[in-house]
GUMI-755835 format. One line per field, with one value per atom (N, C-alpha, C): residue in one letter; x, y, z; chain; atom name. Coordinates in steps of 0.2 Angstrom, whole numbers. Atoms other than C-alpha are relative to their C-alpha. Layout:
res = [A, ...]
u = [X, ...]
v = [Y, ...]
w = [Z, ...]
chain = [A, ...]
atom = [CA, ...]
This chain:
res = [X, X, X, X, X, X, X, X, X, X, X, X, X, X, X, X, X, X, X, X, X, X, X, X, X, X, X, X, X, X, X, X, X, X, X, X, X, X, X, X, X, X, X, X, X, X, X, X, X, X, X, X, X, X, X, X, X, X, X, X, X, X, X, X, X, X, X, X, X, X, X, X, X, X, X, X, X, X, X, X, X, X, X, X, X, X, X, X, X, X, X, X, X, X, X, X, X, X, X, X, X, X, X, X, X, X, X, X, X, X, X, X, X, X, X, X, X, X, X, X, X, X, X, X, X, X, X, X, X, X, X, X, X, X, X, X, X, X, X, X, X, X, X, X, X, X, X, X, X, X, X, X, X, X, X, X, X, X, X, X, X, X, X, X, X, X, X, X, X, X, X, X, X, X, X, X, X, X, X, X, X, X, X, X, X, X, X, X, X, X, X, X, X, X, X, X, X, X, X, X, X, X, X, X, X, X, X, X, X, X, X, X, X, X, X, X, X, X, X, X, X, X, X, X, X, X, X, X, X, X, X, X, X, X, X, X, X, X, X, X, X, X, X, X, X, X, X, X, X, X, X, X, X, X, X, X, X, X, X, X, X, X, X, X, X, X, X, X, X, X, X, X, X, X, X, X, X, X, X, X, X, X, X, X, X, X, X, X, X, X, X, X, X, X, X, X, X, X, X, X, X, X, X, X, X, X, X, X, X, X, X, X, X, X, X, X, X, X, X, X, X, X, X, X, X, X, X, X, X, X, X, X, X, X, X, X, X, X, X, X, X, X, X, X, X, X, X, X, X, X, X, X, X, X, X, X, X, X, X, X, X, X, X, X, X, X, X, X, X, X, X, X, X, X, X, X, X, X, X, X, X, X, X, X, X, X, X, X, X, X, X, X, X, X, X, X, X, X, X, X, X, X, X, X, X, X, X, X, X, X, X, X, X, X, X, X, X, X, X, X, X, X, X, X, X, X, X, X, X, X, X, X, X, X, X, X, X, X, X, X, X, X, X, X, X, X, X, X, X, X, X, X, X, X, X, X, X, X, X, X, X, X, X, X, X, X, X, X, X, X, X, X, X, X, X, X, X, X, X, X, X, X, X, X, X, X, X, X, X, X, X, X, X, X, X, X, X, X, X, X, X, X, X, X, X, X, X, X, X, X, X, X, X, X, X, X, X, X, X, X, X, X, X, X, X, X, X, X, X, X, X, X, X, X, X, X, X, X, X, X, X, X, X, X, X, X, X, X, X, X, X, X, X, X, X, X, X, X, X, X, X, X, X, X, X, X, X, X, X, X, X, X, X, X, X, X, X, X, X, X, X, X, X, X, X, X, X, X, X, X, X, X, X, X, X, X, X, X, X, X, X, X, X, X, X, X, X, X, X, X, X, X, X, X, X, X, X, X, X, X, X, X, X, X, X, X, X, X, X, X, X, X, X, X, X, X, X, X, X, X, X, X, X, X, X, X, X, X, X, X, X, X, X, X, X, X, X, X, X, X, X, X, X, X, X, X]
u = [-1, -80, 2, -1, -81, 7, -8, -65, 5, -2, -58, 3, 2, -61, 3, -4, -53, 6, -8, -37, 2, -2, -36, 1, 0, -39, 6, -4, -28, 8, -5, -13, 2, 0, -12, 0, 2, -19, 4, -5, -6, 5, -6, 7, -2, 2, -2, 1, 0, -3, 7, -7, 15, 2, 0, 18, -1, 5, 7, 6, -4, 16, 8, -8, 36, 0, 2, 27, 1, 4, 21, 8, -6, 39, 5, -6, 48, 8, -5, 59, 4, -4, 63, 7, -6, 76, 6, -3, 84, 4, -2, 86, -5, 4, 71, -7, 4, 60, -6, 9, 39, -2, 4, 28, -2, 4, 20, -1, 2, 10, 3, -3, 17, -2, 3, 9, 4, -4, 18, -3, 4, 13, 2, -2, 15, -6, 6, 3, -6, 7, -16, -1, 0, -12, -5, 4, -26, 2, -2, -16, -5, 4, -25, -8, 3, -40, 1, 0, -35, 1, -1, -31, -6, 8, -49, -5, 3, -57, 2, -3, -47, -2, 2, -50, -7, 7, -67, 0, -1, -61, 2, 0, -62, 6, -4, -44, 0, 1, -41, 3, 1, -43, 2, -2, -39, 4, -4, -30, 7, -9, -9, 0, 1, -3, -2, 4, -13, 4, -4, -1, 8, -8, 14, 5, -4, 19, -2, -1, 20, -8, 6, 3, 1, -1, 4, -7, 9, -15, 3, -1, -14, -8, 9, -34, 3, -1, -35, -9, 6, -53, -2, 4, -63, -6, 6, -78, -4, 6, -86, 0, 1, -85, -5, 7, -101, 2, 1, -95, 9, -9, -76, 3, -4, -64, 7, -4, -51, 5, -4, -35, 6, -7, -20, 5, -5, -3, 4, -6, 11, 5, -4, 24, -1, 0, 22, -7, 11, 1, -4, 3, -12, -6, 5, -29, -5, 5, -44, -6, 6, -58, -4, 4, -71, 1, 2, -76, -1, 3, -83, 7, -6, -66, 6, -6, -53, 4, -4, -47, 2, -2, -48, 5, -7, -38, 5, -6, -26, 6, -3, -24, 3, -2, -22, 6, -6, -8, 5, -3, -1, 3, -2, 0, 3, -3, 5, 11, -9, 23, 2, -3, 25, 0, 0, 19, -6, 6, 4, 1, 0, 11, 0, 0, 14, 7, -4, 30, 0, 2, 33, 3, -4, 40, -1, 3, 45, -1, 2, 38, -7, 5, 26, -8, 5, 7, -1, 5, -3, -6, 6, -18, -5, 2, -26, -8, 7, -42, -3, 2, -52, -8, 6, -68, 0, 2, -78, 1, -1, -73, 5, -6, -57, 5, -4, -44, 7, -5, -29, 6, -3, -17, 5, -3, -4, 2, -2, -1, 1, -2, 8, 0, 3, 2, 6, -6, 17, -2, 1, 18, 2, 2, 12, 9, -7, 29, -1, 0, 31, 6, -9, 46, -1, -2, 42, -4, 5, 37, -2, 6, 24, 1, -2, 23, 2, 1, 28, 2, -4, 37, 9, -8, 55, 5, -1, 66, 2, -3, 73, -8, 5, 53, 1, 1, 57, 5, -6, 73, -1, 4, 64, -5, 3, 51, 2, -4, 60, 4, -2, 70, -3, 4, 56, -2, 4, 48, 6, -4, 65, 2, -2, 67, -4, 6, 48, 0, 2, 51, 7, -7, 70, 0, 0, 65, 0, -1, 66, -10, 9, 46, -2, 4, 39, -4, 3, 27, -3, 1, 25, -5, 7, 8, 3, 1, 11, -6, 7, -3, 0, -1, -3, -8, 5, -15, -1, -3, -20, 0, -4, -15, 9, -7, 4, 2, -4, 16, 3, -2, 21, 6, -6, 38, 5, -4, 44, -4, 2, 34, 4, -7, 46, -2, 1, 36, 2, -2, 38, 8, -9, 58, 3, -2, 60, 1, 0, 52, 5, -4, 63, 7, -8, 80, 2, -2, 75, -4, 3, 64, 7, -3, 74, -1, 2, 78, -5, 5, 63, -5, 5, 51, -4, 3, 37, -2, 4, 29, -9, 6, 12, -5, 2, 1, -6, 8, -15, -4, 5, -26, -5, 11, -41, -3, 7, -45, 0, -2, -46, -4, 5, -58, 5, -3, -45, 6, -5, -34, 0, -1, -27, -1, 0, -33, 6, -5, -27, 6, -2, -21, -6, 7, -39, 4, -3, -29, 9, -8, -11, 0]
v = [3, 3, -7, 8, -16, -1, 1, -13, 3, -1, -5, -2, 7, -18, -6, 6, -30, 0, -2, -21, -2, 1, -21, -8, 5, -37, -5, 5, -45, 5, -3, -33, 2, -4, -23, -6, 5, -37, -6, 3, -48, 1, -3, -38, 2, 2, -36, -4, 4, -51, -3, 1, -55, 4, -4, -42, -3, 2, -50, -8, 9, -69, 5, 1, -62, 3, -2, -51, -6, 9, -70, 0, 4, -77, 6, -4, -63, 1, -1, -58, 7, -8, -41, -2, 2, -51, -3, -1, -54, 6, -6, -36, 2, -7, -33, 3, -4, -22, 2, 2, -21, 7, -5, -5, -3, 4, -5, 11, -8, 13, -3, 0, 15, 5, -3, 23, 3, -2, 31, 8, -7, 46, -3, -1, 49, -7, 3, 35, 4, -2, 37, 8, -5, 49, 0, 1, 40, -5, 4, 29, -6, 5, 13, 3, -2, 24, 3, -1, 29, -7, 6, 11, -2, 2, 6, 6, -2, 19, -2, 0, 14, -8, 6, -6, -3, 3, -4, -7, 6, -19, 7, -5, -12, -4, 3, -15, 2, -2, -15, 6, -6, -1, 0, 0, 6, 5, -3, 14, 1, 2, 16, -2, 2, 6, -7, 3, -2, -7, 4, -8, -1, 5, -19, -3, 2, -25, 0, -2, -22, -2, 6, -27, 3, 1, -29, -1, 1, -26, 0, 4, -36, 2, -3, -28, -4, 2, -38, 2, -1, -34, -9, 6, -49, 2, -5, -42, -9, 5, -61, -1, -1, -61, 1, -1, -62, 0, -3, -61, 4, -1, -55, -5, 6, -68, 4, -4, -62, -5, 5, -73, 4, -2, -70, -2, 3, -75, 4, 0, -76, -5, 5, -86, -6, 5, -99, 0, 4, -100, 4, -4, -95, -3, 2, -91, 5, -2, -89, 4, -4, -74, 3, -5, -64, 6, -5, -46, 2, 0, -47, -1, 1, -54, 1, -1, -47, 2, -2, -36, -3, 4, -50, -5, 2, -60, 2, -4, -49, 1, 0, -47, -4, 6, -62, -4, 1, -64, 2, -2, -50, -4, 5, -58, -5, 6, -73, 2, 0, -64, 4, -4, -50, -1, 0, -56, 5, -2, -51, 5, -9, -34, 3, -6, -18, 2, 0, -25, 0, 1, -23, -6, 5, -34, 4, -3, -31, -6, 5, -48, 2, -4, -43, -7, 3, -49, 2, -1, -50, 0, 1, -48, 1, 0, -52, 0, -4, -44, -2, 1, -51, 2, -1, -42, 5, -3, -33, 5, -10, -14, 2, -4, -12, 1, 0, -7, 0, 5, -18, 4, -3, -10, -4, 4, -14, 6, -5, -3, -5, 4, -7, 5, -4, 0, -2, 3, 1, 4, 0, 3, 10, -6, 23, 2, -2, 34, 2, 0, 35, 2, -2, 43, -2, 4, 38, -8, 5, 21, -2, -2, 17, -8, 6, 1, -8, 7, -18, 1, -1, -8, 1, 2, -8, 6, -6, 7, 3, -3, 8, 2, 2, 7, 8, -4, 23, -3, 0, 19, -8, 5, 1, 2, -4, 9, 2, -3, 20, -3, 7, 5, -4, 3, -2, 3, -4, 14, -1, 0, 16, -7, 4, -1, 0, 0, 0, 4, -4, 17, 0, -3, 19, -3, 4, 7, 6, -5, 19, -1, 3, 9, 1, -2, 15, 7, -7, 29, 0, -1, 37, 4, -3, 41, 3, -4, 54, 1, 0, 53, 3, -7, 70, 1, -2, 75, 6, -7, 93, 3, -3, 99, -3, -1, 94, 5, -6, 106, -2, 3, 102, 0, 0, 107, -6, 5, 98, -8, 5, 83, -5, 6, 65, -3, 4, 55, 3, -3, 69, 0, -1, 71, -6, 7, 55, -3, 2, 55, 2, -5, 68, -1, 3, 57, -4, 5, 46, 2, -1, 54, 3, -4, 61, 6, -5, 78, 4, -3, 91, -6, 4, 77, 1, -1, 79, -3, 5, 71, 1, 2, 65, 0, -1, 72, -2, -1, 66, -1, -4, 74, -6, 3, 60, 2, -4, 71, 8, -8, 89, 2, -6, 95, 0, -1, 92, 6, -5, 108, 5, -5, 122, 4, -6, 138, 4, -3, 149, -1, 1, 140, -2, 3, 139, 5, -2, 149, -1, 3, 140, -2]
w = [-6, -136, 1, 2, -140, 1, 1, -150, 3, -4, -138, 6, -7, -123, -4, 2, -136, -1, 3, -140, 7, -6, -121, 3, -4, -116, -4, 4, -131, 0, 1, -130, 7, -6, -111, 5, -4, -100, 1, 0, -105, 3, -6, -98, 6, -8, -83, 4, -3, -79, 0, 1, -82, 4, -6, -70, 7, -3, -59, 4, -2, -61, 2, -1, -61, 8, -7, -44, 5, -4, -37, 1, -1, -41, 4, -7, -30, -3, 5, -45, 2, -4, -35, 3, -1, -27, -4, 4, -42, -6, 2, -46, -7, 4, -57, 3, -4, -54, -3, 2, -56, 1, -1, -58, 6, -6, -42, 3, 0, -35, 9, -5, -16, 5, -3, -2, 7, -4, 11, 3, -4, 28, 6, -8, 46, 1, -2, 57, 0, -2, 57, -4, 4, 42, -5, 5, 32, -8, 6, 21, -3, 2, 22, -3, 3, 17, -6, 7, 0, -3, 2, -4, 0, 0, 2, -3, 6, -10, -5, 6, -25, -1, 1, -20, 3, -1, -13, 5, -7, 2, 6, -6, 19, 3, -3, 27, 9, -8, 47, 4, -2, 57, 6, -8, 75, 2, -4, 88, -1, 2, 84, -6, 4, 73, -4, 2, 61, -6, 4, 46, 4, -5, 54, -6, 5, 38, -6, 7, 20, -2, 3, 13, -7, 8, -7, -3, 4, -15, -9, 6, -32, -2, 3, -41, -7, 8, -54, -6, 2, -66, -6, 4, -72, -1, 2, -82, 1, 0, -80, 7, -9, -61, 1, -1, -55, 9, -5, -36, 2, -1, -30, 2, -3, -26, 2, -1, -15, 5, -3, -8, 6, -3, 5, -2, 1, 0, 5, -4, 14, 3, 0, 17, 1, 1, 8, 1, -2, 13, -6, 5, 1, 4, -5, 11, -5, 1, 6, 3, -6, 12, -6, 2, 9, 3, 0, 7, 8, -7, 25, 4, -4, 32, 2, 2, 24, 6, -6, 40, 5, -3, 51, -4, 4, 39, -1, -2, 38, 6, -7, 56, 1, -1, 58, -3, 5, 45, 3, -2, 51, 7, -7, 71, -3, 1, 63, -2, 4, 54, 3, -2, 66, 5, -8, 84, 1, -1, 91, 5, -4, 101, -5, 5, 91, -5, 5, 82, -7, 5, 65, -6, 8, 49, -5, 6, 32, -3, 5, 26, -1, 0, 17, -1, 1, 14, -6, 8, -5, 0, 1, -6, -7, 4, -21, -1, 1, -28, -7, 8, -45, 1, -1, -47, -6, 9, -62, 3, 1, -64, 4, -4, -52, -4, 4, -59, -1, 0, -65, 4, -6, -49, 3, -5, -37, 3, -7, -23, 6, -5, -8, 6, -7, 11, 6, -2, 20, 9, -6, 40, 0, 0, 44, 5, -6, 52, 7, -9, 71, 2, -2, 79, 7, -8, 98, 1, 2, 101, 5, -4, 111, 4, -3, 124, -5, 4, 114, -7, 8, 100, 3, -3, 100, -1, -2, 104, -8, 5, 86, -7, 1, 80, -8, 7, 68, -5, 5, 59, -2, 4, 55, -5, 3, 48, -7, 6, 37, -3, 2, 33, -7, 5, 25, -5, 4, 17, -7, 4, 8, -4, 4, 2, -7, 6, -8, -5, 5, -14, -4, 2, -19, -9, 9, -36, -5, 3, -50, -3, 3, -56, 5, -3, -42, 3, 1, -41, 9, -8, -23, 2, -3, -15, 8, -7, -1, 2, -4, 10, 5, -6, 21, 3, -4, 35, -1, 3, 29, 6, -8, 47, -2, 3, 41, -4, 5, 36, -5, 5, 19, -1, 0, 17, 7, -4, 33, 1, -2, 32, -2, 0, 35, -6, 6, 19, -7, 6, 7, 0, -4, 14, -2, 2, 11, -8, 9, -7, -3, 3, -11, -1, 2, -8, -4, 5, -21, -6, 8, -35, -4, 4, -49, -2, 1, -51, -4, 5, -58, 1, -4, -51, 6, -10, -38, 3, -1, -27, 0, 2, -29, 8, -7, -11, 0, -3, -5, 6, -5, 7, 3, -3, 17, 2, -7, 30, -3, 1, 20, 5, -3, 34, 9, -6, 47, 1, 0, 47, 7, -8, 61, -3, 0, 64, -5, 6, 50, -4, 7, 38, -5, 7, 26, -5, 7, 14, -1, 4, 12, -5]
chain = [A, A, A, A, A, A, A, A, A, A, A, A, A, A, A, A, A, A, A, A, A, A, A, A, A, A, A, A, A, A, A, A, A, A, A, A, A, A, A, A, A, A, A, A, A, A, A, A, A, A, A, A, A, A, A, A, A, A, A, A, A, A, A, A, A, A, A, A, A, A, A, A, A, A, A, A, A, A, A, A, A, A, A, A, A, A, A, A, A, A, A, A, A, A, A, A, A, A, A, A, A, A, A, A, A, A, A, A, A, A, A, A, A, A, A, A, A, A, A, A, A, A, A, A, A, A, A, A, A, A, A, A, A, A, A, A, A, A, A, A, A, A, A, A, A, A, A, A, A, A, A, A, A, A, A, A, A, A, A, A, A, A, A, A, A, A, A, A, A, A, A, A, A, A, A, A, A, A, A, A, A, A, A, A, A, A, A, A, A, A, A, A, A, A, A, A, A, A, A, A, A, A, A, A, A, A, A, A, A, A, A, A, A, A, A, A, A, A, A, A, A, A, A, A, A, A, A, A, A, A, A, A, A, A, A, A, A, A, A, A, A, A, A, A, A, A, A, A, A, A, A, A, A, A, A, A, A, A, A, A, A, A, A, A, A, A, A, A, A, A, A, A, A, A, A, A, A, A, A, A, A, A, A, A, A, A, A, A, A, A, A, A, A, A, A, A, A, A, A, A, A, A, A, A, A, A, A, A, A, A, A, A, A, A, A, A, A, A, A, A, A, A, A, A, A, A, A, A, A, A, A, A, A, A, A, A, A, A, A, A, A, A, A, A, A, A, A, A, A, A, A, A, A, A, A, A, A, A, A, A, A, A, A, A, A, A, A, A, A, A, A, A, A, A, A, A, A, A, A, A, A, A, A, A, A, A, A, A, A, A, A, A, A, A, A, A, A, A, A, A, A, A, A, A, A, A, A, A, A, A, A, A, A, A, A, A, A, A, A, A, A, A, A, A, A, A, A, A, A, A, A, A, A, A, A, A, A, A, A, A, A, A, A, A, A, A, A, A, A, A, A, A, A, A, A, A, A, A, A, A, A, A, A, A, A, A, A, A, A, A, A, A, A, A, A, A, A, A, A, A, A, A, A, A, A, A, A, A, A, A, A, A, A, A, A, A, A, A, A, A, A, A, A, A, A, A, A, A, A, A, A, A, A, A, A, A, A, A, A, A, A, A, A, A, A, A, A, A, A, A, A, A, A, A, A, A, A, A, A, A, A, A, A, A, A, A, A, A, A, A, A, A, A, A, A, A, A, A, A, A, A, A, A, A, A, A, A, A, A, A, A, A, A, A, A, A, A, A, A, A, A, A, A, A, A, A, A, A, A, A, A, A, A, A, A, A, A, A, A, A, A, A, A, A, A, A, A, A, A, A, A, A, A, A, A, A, A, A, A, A, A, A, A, A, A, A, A, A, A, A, A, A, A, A, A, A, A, A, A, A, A, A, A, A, A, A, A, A, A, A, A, A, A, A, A, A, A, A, A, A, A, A, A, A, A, A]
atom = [N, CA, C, N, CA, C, N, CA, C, N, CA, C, N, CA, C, N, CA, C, N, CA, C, N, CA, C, N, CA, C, N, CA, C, N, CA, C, N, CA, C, N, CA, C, N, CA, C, N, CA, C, N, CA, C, N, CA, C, N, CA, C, N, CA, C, N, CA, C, N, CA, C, N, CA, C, N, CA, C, N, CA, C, N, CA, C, N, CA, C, N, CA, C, N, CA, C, N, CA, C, N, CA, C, N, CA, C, N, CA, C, N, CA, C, N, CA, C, N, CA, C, N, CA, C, N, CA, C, N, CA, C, N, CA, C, N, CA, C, N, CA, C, N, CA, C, N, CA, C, N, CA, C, N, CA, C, N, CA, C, N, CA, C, N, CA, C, N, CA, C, N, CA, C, N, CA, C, N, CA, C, N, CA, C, N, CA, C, N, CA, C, N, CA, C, N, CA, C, N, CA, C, N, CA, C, N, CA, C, N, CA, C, N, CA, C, N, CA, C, N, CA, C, N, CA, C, N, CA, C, N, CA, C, N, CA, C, N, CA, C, N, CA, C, N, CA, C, N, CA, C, N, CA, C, N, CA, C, N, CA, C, N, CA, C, N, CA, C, N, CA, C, N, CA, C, N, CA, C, N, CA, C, N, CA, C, N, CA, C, N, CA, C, N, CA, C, N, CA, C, N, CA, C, N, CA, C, N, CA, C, N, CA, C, N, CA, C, N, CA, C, N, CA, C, N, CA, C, N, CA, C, N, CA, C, N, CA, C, N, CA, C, N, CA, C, N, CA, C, N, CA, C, N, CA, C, N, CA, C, N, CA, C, N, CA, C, N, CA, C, N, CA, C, N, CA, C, N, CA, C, N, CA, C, N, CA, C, N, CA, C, N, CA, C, N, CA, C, N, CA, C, N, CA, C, N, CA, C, N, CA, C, N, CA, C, N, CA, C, N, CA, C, N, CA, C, N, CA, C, N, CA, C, N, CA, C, N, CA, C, N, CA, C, N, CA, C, N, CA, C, N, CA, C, N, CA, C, N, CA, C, N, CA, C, N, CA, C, N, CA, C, N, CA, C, N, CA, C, N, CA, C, N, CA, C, N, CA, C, N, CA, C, N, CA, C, N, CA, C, N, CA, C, N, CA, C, N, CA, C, N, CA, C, N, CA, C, N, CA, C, N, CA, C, N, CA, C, N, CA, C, N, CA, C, N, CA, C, N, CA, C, N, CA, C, N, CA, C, N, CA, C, N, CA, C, N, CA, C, N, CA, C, N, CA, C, N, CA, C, N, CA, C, N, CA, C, N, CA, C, N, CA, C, N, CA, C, N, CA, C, N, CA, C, N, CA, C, N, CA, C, N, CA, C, N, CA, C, N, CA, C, N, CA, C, N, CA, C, N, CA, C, N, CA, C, N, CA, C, N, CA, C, N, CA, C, N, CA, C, N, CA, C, N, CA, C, N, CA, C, N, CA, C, N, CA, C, N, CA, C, N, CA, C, N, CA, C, N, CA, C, N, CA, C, N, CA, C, N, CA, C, N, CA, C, N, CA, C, N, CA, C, N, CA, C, N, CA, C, N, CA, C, N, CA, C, N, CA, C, N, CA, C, N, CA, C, N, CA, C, N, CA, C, N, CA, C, N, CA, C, N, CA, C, N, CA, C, N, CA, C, N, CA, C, N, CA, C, N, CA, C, N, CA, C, N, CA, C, N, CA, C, N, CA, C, N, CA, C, N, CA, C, N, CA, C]
């Protein structure tokens, strides 16, 4: 295990973290392109909950819509970390929180880049994670799908959206997290439908369930 943990840290973690820096320097607008795991589902489908099991940070919750703009979780693992150290990056600002804050941080970011109604942005936020046992990740929590939009959104609020979904996923390095409500119907669901414009043939996509105990009447055996 030792040498295991050493081959890792002197071979692997290198490119991690290179990944990590050319991420920071916003090399995507130069035409290259980063692994990065990508979450994508209807609103209130459970997304930011698969992200906060995998990053063990609670992110913000609520009514409508929660994610307004891109949020970038950066999990980095540091086996000497004795507490988590966890930073914001956005435009241009680098803020530091805690465990306890993060959601209010966020919001408060959020408000800062997209206005404090229920509009959205695609500048994104980063949220960086350094803590013992997470594991070296980057997934990006992108704003849930909405076809009508509700007061302090703006009439074209889905075809923005989907805007955005398609910019994160369309990279050929990014791997797509569909996050389904098991009350959806799988073939017509918009996240999958969407996957499906950009995966490469003989490809599927990758579905996950949070609320498996939320289903309709006779469907327990679909």
């Amino acid at each position: 295990m030792a040498a295991l943990a050493s081959s890792y840290n002197q071979r692997i973690r290198p490119l991690l973290d290179a990944v990590d820096r050319l991420r920071h320097l916003n090399v995507m607008q130069e035409g290259i392109e980063l692994p990065t795991i990508v979450d994508v589902g209807d609103q209130s489908s459970g997304k930011s909950s698969v992200l906060e099991s995998i990053a063990g940070i609670s992110l913000p919750r609520g009514q409508g819509i929660c994610t307004r703009v891109p949020l970038i979780m950066r999990l980095q693992n540091d086996p000497s970390a004795q507490e988590p150290h966890l930073q914001l990056e956005y435009q241009g600002k680098v803020v530091t929180t805690s465990e306890s804050a993060v959601p209010d941080a966020i919001n408060a970011a959020t408000n800062e880049i997209a206005g404090t109604s229920k509009g959205i942005s695609d500048v994104p936020i980063t949220l960086i994670v350094k803590r013992k046992g997470v594991p070296d990740l980057t997934m990006v929590d992108l704003p849930g799908i909405t076809r009508v939009p509700v007061h302090g959104q703006p009439e074209n609020i889905y075809e923005q959206i989907s805007q955005i979904i398609m910019k994160y996923i369309t990279p050929k390095e990014s791997i797509i997290l569909n996050v389904l409500s098991a009350t959806v119907d799988f073939p017509t669901c918009e996240s999958i439908r969407m996957s499906q414009r950009v995966d490469s043939p003989g490809s599927a996509p990758s579905p996950s369930s949070p609320k498996p105990t939320r289903r309709q009447r006779g469907c327990s055996r679909r």
